[in-house]
C-alpha positions in Angstrom: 3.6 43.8 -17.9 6.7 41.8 -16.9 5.3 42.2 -13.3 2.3 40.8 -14.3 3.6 37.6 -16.1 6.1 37.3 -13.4 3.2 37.1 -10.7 1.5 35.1 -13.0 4.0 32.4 -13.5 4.7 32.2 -9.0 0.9 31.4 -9.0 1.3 28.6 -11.9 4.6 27.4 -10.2 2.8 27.3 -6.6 -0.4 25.6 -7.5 1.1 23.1 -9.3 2.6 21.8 -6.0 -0.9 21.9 -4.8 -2.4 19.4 -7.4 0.0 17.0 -9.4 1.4 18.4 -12.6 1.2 14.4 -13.6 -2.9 14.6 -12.7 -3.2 18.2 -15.0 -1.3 16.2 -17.9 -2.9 13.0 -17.3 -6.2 15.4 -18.4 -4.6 16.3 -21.6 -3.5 20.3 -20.5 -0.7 21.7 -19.9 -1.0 23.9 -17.0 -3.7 24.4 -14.0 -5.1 27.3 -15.7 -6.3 25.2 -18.9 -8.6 23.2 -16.7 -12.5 23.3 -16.7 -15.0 21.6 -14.5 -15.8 18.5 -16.1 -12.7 17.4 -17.7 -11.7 14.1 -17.4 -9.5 10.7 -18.3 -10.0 7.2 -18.1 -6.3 5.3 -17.7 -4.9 2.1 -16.1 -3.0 3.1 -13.1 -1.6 1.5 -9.9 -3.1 2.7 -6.5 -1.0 2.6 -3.3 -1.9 3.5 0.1 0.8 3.8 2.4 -0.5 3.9 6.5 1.9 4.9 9.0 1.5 2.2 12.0 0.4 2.9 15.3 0.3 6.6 14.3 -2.2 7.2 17.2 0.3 5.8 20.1 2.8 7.6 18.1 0.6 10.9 17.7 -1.1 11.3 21.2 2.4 11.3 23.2 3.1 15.0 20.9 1.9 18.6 21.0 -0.2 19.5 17.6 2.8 21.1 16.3 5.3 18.4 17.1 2.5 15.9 15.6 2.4 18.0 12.5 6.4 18.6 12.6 6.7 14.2 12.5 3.9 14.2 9.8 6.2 16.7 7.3 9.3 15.0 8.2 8.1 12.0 7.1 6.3 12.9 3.7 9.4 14.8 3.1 11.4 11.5 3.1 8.5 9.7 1.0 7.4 12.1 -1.4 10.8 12.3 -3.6 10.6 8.3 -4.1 7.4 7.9 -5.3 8.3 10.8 -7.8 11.7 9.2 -8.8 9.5 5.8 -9.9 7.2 7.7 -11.7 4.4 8.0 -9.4 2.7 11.0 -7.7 0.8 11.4 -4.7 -2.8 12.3 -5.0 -3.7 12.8 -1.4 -2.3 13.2 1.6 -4.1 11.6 4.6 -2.9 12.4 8.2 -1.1 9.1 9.0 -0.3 8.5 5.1 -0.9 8.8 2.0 -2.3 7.8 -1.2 -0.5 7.5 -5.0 -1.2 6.8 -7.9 1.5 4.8 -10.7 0.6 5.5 -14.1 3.5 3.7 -15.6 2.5 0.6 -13.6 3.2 -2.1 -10.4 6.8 -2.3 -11.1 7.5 0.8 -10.3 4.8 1.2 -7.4 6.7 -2.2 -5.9 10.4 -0.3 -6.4 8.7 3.1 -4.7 7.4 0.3 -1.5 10.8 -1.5 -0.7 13.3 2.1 -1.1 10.2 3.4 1.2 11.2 0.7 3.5 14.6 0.9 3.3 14.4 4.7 3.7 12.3 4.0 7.3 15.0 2.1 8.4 17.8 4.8 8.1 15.0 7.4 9.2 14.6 5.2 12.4 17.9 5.0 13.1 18.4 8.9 13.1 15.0 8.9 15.5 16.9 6.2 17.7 19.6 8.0 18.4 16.6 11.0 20.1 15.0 8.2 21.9 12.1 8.4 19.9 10.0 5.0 18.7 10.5 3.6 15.2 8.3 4.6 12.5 6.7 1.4 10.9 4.6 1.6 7.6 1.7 -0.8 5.9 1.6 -0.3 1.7 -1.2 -1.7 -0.2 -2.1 -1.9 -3.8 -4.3 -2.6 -6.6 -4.1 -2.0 -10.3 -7.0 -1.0 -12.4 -8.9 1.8 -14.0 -9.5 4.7 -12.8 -11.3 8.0 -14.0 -9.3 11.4 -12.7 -11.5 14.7 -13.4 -12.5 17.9 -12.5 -15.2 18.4 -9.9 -17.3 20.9 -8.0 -18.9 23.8 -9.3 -18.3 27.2 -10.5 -17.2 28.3 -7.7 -14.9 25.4 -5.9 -12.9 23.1 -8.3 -11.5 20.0 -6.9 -9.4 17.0 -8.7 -11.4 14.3 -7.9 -10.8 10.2 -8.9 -13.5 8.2 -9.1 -12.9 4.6 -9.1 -13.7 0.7 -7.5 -10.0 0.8 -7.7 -9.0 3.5 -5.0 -11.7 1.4 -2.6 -10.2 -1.9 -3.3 -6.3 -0.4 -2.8 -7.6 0.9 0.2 -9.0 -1.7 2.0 -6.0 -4.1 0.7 -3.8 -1.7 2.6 -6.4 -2.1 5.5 -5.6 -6.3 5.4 -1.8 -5.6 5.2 -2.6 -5.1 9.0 -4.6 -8.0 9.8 -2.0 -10.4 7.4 1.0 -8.4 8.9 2.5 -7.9 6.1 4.8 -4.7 5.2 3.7 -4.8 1.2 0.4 -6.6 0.3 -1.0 -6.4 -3.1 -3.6 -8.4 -5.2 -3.3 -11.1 -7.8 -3.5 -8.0 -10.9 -0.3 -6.2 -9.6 1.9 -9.4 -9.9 0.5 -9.9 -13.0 1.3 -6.2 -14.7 4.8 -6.6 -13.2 7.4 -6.1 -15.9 9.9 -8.1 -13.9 8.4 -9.9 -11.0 11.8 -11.4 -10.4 13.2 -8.5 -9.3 11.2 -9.3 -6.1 10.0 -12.4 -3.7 6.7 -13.0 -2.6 4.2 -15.2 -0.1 1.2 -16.3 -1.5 -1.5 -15.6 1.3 -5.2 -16.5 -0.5 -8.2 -15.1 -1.8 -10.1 -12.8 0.4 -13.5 -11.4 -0.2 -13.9 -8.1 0.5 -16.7 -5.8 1.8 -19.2 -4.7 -1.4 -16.8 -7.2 -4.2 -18.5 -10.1 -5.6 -15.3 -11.7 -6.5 -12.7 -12.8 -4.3 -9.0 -11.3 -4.9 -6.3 -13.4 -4.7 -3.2 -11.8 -2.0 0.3 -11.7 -2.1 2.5 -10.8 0.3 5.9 -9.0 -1.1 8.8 -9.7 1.3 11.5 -7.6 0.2 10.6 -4.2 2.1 10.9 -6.0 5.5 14.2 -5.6 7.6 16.9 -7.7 6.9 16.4 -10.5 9.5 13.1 -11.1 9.1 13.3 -10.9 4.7 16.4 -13.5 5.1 14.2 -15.8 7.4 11.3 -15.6 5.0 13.7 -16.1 1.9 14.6 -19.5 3.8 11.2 -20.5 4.7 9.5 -20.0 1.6 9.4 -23.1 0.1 8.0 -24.8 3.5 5.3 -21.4 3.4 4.2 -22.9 0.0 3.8 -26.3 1.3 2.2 -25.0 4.7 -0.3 -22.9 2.1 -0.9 -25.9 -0.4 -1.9 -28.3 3.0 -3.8 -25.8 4.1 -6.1 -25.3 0.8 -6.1 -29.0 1.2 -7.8 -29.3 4.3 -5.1 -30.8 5.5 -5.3 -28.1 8.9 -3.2 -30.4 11.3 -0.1 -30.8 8.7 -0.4 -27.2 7.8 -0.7 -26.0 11.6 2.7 -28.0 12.3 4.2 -26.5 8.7 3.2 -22.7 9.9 4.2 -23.8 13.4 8.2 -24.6 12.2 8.6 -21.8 10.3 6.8 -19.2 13.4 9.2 -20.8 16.1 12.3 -19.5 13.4 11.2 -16.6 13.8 8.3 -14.6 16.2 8.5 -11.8 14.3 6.6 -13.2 10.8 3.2 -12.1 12.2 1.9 -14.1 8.5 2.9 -17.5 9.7 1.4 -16.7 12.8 -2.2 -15.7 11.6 -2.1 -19.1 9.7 -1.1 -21.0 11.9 -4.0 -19.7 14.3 -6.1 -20.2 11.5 -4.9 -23.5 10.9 -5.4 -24.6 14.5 -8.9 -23.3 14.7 -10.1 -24.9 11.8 -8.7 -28.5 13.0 -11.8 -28.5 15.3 -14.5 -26.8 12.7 -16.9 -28.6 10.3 -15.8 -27.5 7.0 -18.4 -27.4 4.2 -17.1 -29.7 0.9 -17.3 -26.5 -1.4 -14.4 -24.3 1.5 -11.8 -22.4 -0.7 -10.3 -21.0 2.3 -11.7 -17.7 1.2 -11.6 -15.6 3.7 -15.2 -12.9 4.4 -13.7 -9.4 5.4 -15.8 -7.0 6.5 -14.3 -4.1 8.5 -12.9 -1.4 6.3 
């Protein structure tokens, strides 16, 4: 009998490390074993998709089993910080991962910048083996979300369904195209708990692919390396300007704004896109209702 419970309890200890304790509890159980097809919860959560950049020049220089040796070495370094700010990951995705934040945005910010921070000393350890440094996009959104039980009989799977995931997803996908290191949407800053623990760059609303509404973007600076942070810190008040100009139509003024602050520094990829954006829209015809709302439509 004590074998028994014994093999019993190494099963309940491994698959637990297969699906998120945090998920199991979030259905109301207490262990795997407790859970039936159909269960399910509806809670407010924060969703965060973290992409590792250029992961196919990165990948296609390595052998499977090197590619899949980098791949562990860097969830091993993730995975304990989103757990120490009280988040969990739900999936794993190849070149990233998403996670979910029950407890909220504050702690999904916190989880982005130590994430950063952790990169850098992670990089400097792959410097020293002449290997490239490992760059990561976050994005996030806060919302509902339904976590549950689905399959059949047979094949149980813990599934979340929700516009949420999509929207986190595809915010992490503009974090690219803005080059930003942390992008979030209007609904994070405002479930923040302390949004002065951080600094941000207001970027806009975007519509995205399949929303009706546009979200409003912000930028969160503090996860960027040191130089470039301290050069945004400086610049923010004539970002703001450059931003209000350019909602004003005013694209010449806010070209030279974005202009000052991109020849401080080449590396604040955000200035840049404006800027461009800026210039091109000198020459357009703009229609009296434009918002500046920028149409996305990849994923």
């Amino acid at each position: 009998a004590q074998e028994r419970e014994d093999a019993i309890k190494s099963i309940h200890q491994v698959s637990q490390k297969f699906v998120p304790t945090e998920f199991i509890k979030s259905l109301g159980k207490n262990r795997l074993t407790e859970v039936s097809l159909g269960d399910l919860a509806e809670k407010e959560v924060t969703v965060m998709f973290v992409d590792i950049r250029e992961f196919t020049s990165i990948s296609e220089g390595l052998s499977p089993k090197d590619n899949f040796l980098f791949i562990n070495s860097f969830n091993k370094r993730m995975g304990p910080i989103i757990r120490k700010n009280d988040g969990f990951i739900m999936q794993y995705l190849g070149d990233g991962f998403m996670a979910l934040f029950p407890t909220g945005s504050q702690n999904a910010l916190r989880a982005s910048v130590e994430m950063h921070r952790a990169l850098e000393d992670y990089n400097q350890i792959r410097a020293s083996k002449n290997r490239a440094a490992v760059r990561v996009g976050i994005g996030m959104q806060n919302g509902d979300l339904i976590m549950g039980i689905t399959g059949d009989v047979e094949r149980l799977d813990a599934a979340i369904i929700s516009d949420t995931v999509n929207t986190a997803s595809r915010i992490e996908g503009l974090s690219k195209h803005f080059g930003t290191s942390i992008l979030m949407t209007e609904k994070c800053i405002q479930k923040l708990s302390n949004a002065d623990e951080f600094d941000f760059r207001y970027l806009g609303p975007v519509k995205v692919m399949g929303k009706q509404k546009p979200i409003k973007l912000y930028e969160c600076i503090n996860g960027d390396p040191k130089e470039l942070y301290d050069h945004k810190l400086k610049t923010l008040n004539t970002f703001i300007k450059g931003m209000e100009l350019y909602f004003n139509q005013e694209f010449a003024m806010a070209a030279v704004t974005f202009q000052q602050i991109f020849k401080q520094n080449t590396a604040d990829q955000t200035a840049k896109l404006f800027l461009n954006r800026a210039a091109h829209l000198i020459t357009q015809e703009i229609d009296d209702d434009w918002k500046g709302i920028q149409a996305i439509s990849k994923k």
